[in-house]
Structures are given as structure tokens and as C-alpha cells.
N, CA, C and O atoms as a DFTB+ gen file, in Angstrom:
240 C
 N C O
     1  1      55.296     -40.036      37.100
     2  2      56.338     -39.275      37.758
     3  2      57.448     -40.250      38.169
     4  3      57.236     -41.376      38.619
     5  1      58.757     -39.653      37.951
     6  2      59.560     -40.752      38.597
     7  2      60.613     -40.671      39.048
     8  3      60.670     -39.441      39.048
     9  1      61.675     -41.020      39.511
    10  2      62.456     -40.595      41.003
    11  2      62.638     -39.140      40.996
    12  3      62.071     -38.227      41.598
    13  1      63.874     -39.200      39.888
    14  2      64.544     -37.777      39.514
    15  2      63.497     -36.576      39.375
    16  3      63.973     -35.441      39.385
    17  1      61.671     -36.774      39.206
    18  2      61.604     -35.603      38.848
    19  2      61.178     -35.241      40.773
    20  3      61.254     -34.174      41.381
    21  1      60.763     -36.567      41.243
    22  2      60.228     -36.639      42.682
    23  2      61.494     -36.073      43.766
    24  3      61.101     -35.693      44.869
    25  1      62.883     -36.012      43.504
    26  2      63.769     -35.433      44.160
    27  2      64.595     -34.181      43.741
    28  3      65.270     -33.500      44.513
    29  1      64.434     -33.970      42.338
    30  2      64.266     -32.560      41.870
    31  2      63.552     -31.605      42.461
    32  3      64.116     -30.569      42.813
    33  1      62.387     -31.769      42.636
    34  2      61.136     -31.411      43.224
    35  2      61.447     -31.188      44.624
    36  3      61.081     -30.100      45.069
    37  1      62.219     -32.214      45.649
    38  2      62.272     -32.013      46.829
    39  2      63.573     -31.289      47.103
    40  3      63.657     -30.688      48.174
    41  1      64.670     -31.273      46.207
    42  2      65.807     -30.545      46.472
    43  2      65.486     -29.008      46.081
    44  3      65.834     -28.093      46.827
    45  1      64.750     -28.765      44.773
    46  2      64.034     -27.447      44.727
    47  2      63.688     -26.571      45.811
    48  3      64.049     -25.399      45.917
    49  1      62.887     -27.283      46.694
    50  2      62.174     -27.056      47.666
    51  2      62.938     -26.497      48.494
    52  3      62.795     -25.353      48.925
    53  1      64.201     -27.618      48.903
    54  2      64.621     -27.261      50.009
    55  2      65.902     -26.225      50.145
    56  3      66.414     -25.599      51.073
    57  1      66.214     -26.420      48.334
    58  2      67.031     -24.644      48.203
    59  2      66.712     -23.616      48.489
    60  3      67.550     -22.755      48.758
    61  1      65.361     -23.374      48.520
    62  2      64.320     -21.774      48.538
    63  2      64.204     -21.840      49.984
    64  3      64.230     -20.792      50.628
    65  1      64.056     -23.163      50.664
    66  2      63.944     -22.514      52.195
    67  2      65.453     -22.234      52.726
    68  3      65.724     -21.568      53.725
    69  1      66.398     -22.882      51.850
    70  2      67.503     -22.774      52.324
    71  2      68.026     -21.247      51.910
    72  3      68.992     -20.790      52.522
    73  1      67.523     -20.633      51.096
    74  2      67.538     -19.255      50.397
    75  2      67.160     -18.119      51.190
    76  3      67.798     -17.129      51.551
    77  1      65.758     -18.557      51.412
    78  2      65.047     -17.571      52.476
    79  2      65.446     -17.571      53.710
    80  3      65.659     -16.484      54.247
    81  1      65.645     -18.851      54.474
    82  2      66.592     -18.857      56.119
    83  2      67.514     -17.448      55.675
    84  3      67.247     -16.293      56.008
    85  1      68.842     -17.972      54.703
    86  2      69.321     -16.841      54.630
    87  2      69.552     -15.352      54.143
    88  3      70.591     -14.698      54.053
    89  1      67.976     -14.971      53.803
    90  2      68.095     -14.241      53.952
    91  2      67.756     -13.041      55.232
    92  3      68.105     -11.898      55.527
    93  1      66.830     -14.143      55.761
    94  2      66.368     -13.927      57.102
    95  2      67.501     -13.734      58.193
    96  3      67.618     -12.622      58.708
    97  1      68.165     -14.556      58.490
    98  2      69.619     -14.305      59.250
    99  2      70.516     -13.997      58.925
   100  3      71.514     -14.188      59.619
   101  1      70.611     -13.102      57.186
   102  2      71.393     -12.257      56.758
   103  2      72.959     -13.021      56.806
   104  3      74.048     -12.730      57.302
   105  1      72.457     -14.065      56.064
   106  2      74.065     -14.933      55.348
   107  2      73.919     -15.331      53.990
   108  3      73.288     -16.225      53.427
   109  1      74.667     -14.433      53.629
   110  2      75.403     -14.294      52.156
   111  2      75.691     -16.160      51.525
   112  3      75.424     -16.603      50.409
   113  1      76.080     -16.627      52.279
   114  2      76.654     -18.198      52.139
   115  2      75.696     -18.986      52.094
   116  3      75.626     -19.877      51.247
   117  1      74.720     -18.760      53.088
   118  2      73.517     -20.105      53.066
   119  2      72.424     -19.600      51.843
   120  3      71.855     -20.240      50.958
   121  1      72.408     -18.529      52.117
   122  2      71.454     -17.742      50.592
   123  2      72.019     -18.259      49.286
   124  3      71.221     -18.372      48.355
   125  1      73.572     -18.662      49.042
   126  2      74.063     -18.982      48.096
   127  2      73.651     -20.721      47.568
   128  3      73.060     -21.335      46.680
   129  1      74.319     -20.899      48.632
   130  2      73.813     -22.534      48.595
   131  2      72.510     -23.003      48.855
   132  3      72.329     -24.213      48.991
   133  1      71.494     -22.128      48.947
   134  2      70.256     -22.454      48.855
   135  2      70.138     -22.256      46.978
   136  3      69.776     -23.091      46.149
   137  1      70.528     -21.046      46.808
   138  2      70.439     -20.962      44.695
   139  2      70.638     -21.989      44.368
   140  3      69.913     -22.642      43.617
   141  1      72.076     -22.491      45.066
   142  2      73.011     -23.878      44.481
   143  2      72.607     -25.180      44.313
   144  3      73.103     -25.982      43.522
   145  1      71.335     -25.452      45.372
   146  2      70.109     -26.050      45.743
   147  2      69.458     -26.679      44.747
   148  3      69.286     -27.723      44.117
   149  1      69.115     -25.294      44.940
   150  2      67.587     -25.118      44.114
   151  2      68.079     -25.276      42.496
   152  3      67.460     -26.069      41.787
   153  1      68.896     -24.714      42.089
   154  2      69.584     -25.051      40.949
   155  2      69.382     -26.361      40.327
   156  3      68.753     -26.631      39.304
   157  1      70.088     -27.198      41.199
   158  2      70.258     -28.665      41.278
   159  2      69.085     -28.864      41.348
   160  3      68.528     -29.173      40.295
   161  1      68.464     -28.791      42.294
   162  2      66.773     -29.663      41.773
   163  2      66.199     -29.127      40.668
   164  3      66.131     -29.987      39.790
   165  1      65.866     -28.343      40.412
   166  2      65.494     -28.071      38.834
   167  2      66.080     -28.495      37.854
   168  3      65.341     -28.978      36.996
   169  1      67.726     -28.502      37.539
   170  2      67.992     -29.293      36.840
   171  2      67.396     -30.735      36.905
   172  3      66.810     -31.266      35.961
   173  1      67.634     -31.373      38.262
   174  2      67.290     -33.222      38.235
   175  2      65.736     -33.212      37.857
   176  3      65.149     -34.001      37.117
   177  1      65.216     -32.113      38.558
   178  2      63.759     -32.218      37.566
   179  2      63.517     -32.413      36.287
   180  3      62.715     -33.226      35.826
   181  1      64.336     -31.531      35.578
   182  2      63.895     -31.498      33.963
   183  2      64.784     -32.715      33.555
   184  3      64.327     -33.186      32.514
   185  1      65.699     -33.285      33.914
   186  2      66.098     -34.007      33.541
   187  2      65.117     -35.608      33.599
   188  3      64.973     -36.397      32.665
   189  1      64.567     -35.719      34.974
   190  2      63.284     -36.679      35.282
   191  2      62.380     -36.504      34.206
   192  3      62.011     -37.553      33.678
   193  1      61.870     -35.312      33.688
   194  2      60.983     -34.790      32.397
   195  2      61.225     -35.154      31.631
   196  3      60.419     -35.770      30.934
   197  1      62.363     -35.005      31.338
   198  2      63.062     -35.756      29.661
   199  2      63.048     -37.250      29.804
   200  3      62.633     -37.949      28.880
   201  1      63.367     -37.625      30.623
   202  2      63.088     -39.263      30.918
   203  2      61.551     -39.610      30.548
   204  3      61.369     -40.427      29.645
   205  1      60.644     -39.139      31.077
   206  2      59.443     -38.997      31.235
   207  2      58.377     -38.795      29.313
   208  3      57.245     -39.090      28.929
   209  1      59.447     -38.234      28.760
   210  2      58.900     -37.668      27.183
   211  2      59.451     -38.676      26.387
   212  3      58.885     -39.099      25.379
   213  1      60.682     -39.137      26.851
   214  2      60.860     -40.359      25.960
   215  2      60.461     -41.794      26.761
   216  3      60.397     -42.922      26.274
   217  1      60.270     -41.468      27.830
   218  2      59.470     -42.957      27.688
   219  2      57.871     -43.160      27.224
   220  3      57.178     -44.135      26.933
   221  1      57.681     -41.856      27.302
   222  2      56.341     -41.693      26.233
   223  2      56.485     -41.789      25.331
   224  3      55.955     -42.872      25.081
   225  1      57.038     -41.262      24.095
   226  2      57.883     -40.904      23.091
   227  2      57.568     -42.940      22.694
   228  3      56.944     -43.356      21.719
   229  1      58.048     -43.578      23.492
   230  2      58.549     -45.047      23.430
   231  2      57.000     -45.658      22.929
   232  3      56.621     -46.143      21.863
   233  1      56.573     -45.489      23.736
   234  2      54.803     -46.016      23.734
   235  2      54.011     -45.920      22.677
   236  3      53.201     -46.780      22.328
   237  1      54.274     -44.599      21.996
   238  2      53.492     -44.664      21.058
   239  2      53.990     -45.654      19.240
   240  3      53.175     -45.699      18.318
């Protein structure tokens, strides 16, 4: 595992709580930027993944 997929992973995270807060206190804005979030960590995740397949990829 390695940085990008380890802060993908944690920005993921913290979009969905940032998602759910708002939907809980009923803001349109923080619900957004929690997607916007979470977005972003999934991208830096898969992007950590692809790092991850070619440095395997390398090994063999």
C-alpha cells in the first residue's frame, strides 16, 4: 500500500462524513463538498492502485 492509496482512503472517508453531517443539518453546500471529497479520494486512490500494478507489473 502506498501513500496516495493510504490518503485516498482517508480523504474518501472524510467526504462521506462530510456528506452525511450535511445532510443531517440540512446544507446543500457541505453535502456538496463532502461528494467533492470523496470524489478526490477515490480518484487519489485509484491512482495509488495504478502505481501499485505497475510497480508490480515491474517485478515480474
Amino acid at each position: 500500500m502506498n501513500k496516495d492509496q493510504v490518503k485516498g482512503t482517508l480523504k474518501e472517508a472524510a467526504g462521506k462524513v462530510q456528506e452525511t453531517t450535511g445532510k443531517v443539518i440540512g446544507s446543500t453546500e457541505q453535502q456538496l463538498k463532502g461528494i467533492k471529497k470523496k470524489v478526490e479520494g477515490q480518484a487519489q486512490k485509484n491512482a495509488g492502485d495504478m502505481k501499485e500494478i505497475i510497480k508490480d507489473a515491474g517485478k515480474q
